[in-house]
PDB file of N, CA, C and O in Angstrom:
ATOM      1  N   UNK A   1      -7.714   4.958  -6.198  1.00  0.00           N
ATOM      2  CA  UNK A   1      -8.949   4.904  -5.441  1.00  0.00           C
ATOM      3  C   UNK A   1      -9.076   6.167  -4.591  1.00  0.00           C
ATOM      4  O   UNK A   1      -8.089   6.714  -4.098  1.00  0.00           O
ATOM      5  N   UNK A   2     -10.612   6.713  -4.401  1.00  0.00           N
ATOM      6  CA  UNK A   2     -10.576   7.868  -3.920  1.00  0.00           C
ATOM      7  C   UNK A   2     -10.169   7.678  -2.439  1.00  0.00           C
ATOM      8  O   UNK A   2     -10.406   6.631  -1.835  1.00  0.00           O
ATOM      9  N   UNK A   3      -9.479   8.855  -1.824  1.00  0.00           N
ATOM     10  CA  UNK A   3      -9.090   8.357  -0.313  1.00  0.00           C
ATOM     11  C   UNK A   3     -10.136   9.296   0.803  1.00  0.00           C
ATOM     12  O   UNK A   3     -10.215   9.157   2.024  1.00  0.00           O
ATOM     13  N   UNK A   4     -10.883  10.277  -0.083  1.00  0.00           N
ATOM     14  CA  UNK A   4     -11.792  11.217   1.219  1.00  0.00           C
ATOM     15  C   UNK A   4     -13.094  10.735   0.378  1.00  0.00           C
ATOM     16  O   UNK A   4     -13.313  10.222  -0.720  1.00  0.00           O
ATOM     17  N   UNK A   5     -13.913  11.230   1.615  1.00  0.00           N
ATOM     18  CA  UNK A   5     -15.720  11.239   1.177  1.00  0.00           C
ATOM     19  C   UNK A   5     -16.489  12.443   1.285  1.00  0.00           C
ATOM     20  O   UNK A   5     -16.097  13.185   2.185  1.00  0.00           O
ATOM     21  N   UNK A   6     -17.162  12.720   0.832  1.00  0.00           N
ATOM     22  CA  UNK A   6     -18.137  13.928   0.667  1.00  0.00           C
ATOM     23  C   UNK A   6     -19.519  13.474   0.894  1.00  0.00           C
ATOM     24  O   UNK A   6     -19.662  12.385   0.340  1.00  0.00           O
ATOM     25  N   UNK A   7     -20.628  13.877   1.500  1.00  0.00           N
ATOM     26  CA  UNK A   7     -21.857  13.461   1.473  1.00  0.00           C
ATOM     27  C   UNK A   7     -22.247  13.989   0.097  1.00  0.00           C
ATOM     28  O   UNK A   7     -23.417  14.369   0.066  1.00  0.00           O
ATOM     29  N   UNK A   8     -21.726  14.086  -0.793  1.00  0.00           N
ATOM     30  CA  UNK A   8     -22.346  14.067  -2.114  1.00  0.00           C
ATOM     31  C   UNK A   8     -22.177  12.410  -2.986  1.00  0.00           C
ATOM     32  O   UNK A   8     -22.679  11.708  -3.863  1.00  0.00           O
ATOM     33  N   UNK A   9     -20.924  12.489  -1.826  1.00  0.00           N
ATOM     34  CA  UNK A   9     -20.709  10.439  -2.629  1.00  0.00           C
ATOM     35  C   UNK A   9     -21.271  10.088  -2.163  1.00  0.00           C
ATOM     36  O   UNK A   9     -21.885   9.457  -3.024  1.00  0.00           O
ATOM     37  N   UNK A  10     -22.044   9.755  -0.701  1.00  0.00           N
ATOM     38  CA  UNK A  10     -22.914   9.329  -0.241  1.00  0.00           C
ATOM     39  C   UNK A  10     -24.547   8.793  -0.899  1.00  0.00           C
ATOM     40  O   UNK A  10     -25.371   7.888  -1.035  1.00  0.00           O
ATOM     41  N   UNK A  11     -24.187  10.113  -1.127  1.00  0.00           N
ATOM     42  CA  UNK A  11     -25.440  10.363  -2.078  1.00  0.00           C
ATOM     43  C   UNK A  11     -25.563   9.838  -2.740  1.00  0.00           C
ATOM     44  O   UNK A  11     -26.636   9.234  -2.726  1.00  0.00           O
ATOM     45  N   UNK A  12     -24.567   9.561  -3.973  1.00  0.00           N
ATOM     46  CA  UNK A  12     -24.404   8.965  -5.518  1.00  0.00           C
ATOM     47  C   UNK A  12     -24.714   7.707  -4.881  1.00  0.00           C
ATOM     48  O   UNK A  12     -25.649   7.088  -5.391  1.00  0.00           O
ATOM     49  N   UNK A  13     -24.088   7.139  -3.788  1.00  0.00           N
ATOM     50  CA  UNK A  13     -24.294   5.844  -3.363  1.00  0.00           C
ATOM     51  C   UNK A  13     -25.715   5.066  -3.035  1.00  0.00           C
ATOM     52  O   UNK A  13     -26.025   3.876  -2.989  1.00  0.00           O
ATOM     53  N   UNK A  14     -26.482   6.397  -2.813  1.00  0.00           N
ATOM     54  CA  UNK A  14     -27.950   5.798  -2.619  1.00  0.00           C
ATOM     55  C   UNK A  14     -28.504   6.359  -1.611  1.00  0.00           C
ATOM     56  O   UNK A  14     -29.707   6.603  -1.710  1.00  0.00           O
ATOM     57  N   UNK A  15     -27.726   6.756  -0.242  1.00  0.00           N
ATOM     58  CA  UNK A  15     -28.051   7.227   1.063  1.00  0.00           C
ATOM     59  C   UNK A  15     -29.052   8.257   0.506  1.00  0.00           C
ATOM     60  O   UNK A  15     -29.144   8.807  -0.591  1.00  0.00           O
ATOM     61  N   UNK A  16     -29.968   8.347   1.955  1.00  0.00           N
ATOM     62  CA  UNK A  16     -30.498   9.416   1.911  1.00  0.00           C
ATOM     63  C   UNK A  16     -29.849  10.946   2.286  1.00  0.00           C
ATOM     64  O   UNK A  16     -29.042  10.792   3.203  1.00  0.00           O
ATOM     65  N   UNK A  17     -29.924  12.098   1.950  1.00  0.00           N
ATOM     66  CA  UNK A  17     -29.407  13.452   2.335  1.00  0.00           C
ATOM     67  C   UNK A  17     -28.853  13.113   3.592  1.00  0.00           C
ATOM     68  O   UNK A  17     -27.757  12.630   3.874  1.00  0.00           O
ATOM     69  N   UNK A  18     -29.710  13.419   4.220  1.00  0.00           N
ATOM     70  CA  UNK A  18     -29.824  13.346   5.865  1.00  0.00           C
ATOM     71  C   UNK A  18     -29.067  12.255   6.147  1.00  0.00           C
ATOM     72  O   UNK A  18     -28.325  12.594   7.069  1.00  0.00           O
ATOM     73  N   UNK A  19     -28.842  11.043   5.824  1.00  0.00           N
ATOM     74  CA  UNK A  19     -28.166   9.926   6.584  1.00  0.00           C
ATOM     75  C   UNK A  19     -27.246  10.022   6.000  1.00  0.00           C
ATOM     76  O   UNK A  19     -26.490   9.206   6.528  1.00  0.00           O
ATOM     77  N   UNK A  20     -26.627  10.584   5.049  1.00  0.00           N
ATOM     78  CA  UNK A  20     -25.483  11.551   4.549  1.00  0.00           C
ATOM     79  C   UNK A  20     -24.801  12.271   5.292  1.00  0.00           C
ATOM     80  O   UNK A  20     -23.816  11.896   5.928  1.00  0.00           O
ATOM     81  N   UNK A  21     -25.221  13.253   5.276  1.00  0.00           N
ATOM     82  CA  UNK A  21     -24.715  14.305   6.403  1.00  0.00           C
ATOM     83  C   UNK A  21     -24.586  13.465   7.732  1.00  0.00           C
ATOM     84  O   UNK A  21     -23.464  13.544   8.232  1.00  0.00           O
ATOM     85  N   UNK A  22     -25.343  12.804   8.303  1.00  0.00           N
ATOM     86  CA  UNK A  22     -24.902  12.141   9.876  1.00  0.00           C
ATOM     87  C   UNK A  22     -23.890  11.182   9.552  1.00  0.00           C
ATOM     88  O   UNK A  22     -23.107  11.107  10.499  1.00  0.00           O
ATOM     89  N   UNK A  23     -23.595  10.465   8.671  1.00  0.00           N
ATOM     90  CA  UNK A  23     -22.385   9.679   8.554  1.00  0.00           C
ATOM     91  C   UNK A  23     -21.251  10.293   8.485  1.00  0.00           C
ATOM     92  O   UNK A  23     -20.266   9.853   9.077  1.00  0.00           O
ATOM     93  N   UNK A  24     -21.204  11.756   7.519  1.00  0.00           N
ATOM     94  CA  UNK A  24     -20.078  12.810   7.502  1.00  0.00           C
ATOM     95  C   UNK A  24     -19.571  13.158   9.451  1.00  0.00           C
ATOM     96  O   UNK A  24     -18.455  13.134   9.969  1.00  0.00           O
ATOM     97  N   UNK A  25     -20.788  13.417   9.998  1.00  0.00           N
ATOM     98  CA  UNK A  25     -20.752  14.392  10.858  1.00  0.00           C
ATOM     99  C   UNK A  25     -19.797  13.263  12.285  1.00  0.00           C
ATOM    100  O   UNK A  25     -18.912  13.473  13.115  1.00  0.00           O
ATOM    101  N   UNK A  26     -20.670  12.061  11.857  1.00  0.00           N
ATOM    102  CA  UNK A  26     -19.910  10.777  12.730  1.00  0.00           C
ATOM    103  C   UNK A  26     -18.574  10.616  12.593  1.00  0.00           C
ATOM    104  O   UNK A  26     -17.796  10.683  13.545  1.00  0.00           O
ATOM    105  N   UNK A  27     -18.175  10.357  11.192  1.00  0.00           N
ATOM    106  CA  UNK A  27     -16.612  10.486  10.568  1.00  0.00           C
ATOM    107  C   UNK A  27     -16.072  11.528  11.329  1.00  0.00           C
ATOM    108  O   UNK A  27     -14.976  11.264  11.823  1.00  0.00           O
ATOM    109  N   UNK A  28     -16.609  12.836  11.605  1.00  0.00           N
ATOM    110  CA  UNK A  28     -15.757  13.690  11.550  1.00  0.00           C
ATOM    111  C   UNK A  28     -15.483  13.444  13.451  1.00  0.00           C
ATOM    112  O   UNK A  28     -14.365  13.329  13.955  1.00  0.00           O
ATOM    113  N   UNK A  29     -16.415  13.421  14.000  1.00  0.00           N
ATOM    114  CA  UNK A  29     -16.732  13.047  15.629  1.00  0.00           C
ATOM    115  C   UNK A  29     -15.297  12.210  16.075  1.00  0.00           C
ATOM    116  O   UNK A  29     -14.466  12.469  16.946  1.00  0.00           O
ATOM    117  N   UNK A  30     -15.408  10.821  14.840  1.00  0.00           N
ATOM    118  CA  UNK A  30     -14.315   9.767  15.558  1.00  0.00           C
ATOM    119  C   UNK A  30     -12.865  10.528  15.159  1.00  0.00           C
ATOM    120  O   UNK A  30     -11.935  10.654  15.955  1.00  0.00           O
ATOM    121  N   UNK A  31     -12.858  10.939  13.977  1.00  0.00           N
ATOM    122  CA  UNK A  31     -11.334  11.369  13.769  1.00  0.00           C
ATOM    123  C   UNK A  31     -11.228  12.469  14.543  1.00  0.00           C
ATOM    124  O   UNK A  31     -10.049  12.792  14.402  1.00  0.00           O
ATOM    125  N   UNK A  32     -11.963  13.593  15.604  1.00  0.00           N
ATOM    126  CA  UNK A  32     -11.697  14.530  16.370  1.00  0.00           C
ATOM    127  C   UNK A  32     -11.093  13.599  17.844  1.00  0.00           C
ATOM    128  O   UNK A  32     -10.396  14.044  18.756  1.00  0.00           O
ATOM    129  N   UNK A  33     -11.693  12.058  17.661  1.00  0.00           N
ATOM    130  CA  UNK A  33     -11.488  11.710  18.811  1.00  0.00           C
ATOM    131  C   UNK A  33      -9.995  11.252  18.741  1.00  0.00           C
ATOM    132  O   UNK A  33      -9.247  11.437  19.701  1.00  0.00           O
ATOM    133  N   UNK A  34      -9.611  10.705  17.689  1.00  0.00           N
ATOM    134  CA  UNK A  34      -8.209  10.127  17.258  1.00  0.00           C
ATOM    135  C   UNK A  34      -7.596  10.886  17.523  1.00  0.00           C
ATOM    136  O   UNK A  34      -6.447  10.511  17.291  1.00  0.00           O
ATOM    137  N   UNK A  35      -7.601  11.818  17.901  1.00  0.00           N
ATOM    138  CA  UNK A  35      -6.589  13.257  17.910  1.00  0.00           C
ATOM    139  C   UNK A  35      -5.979  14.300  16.588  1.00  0.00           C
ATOM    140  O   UNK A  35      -4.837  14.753  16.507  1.00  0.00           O
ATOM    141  N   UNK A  36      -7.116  14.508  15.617  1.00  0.00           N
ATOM    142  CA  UNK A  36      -6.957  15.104  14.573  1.00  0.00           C
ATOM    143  C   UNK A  36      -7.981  15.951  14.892  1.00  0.00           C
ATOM    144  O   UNK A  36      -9.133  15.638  14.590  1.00  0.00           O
ATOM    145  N   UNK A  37      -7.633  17.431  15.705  1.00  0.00           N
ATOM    146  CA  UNK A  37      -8.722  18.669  15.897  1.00  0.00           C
ATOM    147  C   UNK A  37      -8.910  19.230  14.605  1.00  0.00           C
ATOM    148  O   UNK A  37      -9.760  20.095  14.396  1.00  0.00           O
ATOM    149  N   UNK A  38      -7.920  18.634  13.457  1.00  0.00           N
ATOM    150  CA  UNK A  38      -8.520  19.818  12.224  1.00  0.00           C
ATOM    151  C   UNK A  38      -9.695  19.439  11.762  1.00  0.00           C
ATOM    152  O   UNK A  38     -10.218  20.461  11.318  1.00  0.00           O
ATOM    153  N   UNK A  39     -10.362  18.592  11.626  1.00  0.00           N
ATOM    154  CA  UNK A  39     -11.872  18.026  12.034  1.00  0.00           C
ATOM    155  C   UNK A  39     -12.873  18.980  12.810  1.00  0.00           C
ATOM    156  O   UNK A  39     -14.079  19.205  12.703  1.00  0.00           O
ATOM    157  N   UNK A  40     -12.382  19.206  13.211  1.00  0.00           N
ATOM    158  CA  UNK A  40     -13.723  20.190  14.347  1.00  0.00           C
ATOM    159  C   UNK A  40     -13.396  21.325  13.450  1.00  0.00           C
ATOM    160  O   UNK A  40     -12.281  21.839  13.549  1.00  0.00           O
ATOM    161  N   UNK A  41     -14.293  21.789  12.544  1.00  0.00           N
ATOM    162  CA  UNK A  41     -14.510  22.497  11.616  1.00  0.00           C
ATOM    163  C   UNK A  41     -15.614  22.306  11.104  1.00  0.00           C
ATOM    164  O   UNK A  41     -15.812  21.238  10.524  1.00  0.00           O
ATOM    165  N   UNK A  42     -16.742  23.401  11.188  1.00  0.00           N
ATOM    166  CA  UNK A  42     -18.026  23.701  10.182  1.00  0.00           C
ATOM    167  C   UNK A  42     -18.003  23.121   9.031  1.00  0.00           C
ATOM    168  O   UNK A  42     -18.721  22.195   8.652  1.00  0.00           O
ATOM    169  N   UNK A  43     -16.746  23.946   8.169  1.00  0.00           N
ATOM    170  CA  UNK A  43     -16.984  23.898   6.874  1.00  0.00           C
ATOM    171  C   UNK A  43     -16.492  22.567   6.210  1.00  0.00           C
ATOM    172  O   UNK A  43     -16.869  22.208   5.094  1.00  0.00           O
ATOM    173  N   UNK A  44     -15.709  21.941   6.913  1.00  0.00           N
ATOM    174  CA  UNK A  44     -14.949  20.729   6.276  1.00  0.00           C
ATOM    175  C   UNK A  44     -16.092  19.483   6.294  1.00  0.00           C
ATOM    176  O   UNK A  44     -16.888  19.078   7.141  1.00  0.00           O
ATOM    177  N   UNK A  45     -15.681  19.009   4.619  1.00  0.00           N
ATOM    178  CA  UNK A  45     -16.639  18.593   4.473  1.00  0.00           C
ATOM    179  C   UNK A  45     -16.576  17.019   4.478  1.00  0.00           C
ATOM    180  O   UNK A  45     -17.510  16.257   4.726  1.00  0.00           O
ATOM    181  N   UNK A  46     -15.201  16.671   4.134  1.00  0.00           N
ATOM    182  CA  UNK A  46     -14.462  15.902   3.888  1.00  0.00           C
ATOM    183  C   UNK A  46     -13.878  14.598   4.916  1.00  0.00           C
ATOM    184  O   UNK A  46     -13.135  15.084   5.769  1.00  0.00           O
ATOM    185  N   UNK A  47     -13.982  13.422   5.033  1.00  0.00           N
ATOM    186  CA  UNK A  47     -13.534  12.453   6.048  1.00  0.00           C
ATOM    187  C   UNK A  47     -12.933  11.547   5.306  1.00  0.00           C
ATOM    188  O   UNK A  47     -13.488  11.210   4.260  1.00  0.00           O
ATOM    189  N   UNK A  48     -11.694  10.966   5.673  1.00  0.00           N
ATOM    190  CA  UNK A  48     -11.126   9.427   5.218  1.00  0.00           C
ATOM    191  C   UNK A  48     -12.500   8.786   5.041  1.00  0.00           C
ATOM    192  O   UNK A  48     -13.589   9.013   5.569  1.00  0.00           O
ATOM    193  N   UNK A  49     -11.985   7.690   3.895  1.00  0.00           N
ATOM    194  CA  UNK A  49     -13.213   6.501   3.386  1.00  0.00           C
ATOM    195  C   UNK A  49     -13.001   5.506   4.740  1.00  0.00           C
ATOM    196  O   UNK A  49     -13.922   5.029   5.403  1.00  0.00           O
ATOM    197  N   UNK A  50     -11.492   5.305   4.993  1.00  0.00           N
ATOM    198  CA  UNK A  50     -11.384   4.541   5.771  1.00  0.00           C
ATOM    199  C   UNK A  50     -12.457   4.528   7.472  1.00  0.00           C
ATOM    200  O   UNK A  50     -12.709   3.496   8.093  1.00  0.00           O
ATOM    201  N   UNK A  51     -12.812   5.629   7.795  1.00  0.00           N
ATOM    202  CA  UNK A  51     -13.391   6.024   8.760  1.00  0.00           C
ATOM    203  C   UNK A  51     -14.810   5.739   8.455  1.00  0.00           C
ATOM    204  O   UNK A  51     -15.437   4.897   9.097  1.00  0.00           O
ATOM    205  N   UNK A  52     -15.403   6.520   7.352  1.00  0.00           N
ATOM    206  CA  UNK A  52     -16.601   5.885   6.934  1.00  0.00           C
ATOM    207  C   UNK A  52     -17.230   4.505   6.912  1.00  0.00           C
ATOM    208  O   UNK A  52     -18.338   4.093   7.252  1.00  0.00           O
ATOM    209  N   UNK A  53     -15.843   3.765   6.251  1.00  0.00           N
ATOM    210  CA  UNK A  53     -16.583   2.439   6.476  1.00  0.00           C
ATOM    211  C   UNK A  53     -16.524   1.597   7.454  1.00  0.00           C
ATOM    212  O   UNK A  53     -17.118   0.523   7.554  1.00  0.00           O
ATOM    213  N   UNK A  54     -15.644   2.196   8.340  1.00  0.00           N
ATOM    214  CA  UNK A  54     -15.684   1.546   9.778  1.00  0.00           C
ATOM    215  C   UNK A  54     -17.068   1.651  10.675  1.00  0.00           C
ATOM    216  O   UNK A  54     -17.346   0.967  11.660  1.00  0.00           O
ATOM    217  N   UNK A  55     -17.875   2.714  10.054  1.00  0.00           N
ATOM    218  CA  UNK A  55     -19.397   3.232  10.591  1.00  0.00           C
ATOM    219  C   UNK A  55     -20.452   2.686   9.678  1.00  0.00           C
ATOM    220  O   UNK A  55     -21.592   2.563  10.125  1.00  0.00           O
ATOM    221  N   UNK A  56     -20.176   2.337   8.408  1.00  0.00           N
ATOM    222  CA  UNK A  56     -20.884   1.524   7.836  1.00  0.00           C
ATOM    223  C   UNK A  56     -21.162  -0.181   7.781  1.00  0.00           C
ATOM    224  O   UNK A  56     -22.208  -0.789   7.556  1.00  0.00           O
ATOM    225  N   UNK A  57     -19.771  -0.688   8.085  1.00  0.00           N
ATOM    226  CA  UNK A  57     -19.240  -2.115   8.311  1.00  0.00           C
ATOM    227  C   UNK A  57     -19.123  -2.898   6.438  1.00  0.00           C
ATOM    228  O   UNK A  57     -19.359  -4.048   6.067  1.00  0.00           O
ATOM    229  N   UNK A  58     -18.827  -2.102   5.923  1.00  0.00           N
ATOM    230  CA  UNK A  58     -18.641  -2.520   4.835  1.00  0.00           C
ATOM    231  C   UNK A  58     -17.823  -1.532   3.728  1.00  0.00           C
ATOM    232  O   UNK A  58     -17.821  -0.303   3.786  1.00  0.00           O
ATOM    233  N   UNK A  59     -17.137  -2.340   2.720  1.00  0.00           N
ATOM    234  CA  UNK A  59     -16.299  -0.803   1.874  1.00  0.00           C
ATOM    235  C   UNK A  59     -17.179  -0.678   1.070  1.00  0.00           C
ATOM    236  O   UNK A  59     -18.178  -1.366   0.864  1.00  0.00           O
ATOM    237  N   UNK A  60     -16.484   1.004   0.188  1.00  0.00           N
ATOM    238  CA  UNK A  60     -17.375   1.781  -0.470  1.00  0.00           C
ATOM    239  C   UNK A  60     -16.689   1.608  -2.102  1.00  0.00           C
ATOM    240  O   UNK A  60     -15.464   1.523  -2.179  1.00  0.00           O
ATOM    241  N   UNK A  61     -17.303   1.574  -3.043  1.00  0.00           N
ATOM    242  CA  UNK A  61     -16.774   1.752  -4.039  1.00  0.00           C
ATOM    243  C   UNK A  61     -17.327   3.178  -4.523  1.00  0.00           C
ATOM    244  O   UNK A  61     -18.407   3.750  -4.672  1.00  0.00           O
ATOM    245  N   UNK A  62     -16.030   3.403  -4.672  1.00  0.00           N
ATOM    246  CA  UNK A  62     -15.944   5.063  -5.297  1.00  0.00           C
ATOM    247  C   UNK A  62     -15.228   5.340  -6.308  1.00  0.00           C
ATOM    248  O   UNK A  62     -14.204   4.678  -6.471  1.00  0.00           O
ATOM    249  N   UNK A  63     -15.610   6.505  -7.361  1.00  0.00           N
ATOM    250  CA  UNK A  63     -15.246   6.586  -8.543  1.00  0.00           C
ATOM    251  C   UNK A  63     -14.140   7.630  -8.153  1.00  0.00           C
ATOM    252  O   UNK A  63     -14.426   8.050  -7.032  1.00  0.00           O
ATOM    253  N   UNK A  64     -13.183   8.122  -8.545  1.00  0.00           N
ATOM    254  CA  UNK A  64     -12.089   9.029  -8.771  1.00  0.00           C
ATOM    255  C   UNK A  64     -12.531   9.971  -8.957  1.00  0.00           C
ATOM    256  O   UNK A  64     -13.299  10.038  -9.916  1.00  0.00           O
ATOM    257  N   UNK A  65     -12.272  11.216  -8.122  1.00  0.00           N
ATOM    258  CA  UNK A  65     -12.583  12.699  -8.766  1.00  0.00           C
ATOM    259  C   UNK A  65     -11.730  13.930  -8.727  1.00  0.00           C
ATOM    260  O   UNK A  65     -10.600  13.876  -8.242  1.00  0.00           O
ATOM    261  N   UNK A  66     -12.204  14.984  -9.197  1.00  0.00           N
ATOM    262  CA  UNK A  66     -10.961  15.978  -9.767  1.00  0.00           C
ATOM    263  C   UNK A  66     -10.334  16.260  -8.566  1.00  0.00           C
ATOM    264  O   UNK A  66      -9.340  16.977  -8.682  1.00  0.00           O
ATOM    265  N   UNK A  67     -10.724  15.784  -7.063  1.00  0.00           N
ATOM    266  CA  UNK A  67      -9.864  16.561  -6.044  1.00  0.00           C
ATOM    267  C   UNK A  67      -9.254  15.346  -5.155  1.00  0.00           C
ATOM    268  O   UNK A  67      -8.636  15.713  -4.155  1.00  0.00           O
ATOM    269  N   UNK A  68      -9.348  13.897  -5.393  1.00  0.00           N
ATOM    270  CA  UNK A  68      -8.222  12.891  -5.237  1.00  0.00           C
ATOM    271  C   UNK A  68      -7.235  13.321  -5.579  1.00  0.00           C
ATOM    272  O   UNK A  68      -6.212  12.639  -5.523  1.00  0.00           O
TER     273      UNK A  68
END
């Protein structure tokens, strides 16, 4: 099972762009708060699923991809 998210899975999932990117940007907010600064980064695009769906209130089914 995949263990990071991309607002491109988001996407596949149905979200809109935009509520894409703010779910990324939230993910990335709480894990800066957990005490993981490598998060506070522009370019990273990437957040645990686990974090995601703690902001969604529900899990994600995700397909496997070349960088799991």
């Amino acid at each position: 099972m995949q263990q990071l998210v991309t607002k491109d899975d988001l996407i596949k999932l149905g979200f809109p762009k935009y509520t894409a990117i703010r779910i990324i940007r939230q993910s990335k907010e709480i894990m800066i708060q957990q005490g993981y600064p490598f998060y506070n980064n522009k370019r990273l695009g990437q957040v645990p699923r686990e974090t995601v769906e703690t902001i969604l209130g529900c899990e994600l089914e995700l397909e496997a991809t070349d960088y799991d």
